[in-house]
C-alpha positions in Angstrom: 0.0 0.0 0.0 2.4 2.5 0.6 5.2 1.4 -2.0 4.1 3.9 -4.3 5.0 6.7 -2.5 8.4 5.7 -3.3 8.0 5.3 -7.6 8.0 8.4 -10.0 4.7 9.4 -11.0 3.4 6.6 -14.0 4.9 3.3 -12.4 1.6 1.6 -11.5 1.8 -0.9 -8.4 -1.1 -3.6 -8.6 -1.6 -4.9 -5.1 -2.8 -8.5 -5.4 -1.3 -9.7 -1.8 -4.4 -11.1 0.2 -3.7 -11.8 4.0 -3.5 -15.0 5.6 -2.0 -17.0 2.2 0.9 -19.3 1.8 2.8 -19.5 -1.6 0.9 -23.1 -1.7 -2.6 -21.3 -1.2 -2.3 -18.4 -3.0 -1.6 -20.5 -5.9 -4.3 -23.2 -4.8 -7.1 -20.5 -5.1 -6.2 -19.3 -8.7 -4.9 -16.0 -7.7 -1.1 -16.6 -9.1 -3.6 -17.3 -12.3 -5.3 -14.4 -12.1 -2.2 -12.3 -11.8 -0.6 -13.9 -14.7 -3.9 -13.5 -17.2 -3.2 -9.3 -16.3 0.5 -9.3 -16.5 2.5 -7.3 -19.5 6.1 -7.9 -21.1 8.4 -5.2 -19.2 6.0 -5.6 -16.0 7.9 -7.0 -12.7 6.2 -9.5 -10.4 7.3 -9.3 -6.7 6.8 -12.2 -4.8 7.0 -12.2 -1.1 5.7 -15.2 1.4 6.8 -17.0 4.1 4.6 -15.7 7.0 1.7 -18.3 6.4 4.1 -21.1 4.7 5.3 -21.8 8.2 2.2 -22.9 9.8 3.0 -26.8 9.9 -0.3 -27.3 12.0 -2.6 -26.3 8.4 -2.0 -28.2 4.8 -3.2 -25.9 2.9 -0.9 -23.1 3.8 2.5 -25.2 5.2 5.7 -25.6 3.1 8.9 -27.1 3.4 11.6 -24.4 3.4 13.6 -26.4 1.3 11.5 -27.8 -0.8 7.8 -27.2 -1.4 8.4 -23.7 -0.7 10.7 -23.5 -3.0 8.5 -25.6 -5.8 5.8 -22.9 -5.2 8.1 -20.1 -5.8 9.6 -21.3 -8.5 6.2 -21.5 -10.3 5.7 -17.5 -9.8 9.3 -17.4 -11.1 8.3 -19.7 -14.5 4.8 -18.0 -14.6 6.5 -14.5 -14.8 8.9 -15.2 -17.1 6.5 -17.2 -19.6 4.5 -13.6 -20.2 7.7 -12.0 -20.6 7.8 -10.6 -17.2 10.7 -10.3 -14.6 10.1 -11.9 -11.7 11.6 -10.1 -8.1 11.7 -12.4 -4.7 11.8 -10.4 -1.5 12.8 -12.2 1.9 9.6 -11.8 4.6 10.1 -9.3 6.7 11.2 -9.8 10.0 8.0 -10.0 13.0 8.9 -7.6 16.1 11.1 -10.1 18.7 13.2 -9.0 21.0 15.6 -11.4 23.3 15.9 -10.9 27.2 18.9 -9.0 26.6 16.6 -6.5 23.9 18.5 -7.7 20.9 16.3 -8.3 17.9 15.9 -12.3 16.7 14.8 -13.4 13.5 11.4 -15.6 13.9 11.5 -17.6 9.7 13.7 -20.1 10.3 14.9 -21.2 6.7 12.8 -19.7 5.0 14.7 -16.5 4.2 17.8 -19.1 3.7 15.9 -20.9 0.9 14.6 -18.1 -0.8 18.1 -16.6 -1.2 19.5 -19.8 -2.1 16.7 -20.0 -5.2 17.1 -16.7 -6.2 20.5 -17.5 -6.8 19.9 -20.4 -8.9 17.6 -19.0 -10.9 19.1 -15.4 -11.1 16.1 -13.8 -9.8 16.8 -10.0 -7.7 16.4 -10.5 -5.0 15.5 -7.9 -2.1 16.9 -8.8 1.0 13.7 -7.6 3.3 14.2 -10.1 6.2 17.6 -8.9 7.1 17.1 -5.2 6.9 13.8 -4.9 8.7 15.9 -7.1 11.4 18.5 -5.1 11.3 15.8 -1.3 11.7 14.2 -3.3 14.8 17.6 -3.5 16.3 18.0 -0.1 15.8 15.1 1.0 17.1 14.9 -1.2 20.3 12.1 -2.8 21.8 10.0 0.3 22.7 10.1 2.1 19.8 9.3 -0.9 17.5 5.8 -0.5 19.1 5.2 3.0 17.4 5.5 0.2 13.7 3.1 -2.3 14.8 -0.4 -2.5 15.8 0.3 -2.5 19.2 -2.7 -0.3 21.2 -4.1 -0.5 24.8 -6.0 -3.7 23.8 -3.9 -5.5 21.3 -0.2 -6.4 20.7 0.2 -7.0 17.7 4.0 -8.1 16.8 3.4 -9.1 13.6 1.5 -6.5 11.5 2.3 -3.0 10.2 0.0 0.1 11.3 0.6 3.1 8.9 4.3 4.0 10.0 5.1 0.5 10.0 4.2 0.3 6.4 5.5 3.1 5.3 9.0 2.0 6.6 9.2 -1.3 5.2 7.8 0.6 1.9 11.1 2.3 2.1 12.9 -0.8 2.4 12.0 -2.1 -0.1 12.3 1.0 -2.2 15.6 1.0 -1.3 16.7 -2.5 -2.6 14.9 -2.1 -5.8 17.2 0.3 -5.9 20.0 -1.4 -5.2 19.4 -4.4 -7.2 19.4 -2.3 -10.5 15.3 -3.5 -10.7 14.6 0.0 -10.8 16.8 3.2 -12.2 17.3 6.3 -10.1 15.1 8.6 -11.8 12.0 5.7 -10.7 12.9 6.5 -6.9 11.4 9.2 -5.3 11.3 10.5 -1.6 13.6 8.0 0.0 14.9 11.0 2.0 11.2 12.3 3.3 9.0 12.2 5.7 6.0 10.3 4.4 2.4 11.7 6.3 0.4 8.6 7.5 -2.2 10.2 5.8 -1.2 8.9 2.8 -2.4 5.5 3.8 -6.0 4.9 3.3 -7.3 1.7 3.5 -9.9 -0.3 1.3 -13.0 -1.8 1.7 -12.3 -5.2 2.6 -13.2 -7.9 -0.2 -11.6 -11.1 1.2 -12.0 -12.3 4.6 -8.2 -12.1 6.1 -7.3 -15.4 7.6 -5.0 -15.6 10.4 
């Protein structure tokens, strides 16, 4: 939602992320299809999951790291590339965790590992989400991580963004389109600026969000 505050004026982001899906179930209920009926020569296809892949207790969502996640990937990767698009993998990012000692700990296992590790073999950018959005929590500490999050009087929520939280990861990810030559410099814009929450609005729910 807020990764086009970042883009020149004329790049066009199509949001088709849905919450509560798994690589596996995402492509189970046709949306992977969906995306690729819409998608153009030149456009890029970002693909980011791991979140809902690692619920082991639900077969429709779990993957294996090293292999079933990949599989699934690997068909956004094909799927992209056989409409003439360029595929882009981006790590998960990181869920607010802190250690007794308030240092910042990662919380996907391999997934992050297996993503990077695919992304080499197939030559896909890749943007590197997990370990910078690690690296911002440690920076911020425990109690300012709570100003990202949905964390209120009645809920503490360690895994979601509220509107600063998205707008930071945004910038991220900005950042490492940037740096992985997916993007050129003149496509970046206010890496530098204060975004207003405003910005964000939100809309009307279609899907009902699985946890």
């Amino acid at each position: 939602m807020a990764l086009p505050f970042f883009l020149r004026k004329g790049l066009v982001v199509a949001n088709h992320a849905v919450n509560g899906r798994s690589s596996k179930s995402f492509v189970d209920e046709g949306r992977l299809d969906a995306i690729l009926d819409l998608i153009r020569p030149g456009d890029f296809l970002l693909v980011q999951f791991a979140h809902n892949d690692e619920k082991s207790e639900d077969p429709t969502r779990y993957t294996e790291p090293w292999t079933t996640y990949q599989e699934y990937l690997r068909l956004y990767i094909e799927g992209a590339r056989a409409h003439g698009a360029r595929p882009v993998l981006a790590t998960p990012v990181e869920r607010r965790r802190f250690d007794a000692d308030g240092n910042a700990v990662p919380t996907h296992g391999e997934y992050p590992a297996a993503m990077r590790a695919l992304a080499g073999r197939e030559r896909v950018p890749l943007l590197d989400i997990e370990a910078l959005s690690l690296a911002l929590w440690q920076r911020l500490g425990v109690e300012e991580t709570k100003v990202y999050f949905n964390w209120t009087a009645t809920e503490q929520d360690n895994t979601h963004f509220n509107p600063p939280g998205a707008i930071a990861v945004a910038r991220l990810v900005a950042r490492e389109l940037l740096r992985t030559r997916v993007l050129a410099p003149r496509d970046v814009v206010r890496l530098h600026d204060e975004i207003p929450t405003s910005w964000i609005t939100w809309p009307e729910a279609t899907d009902t969000p699985a946890a």
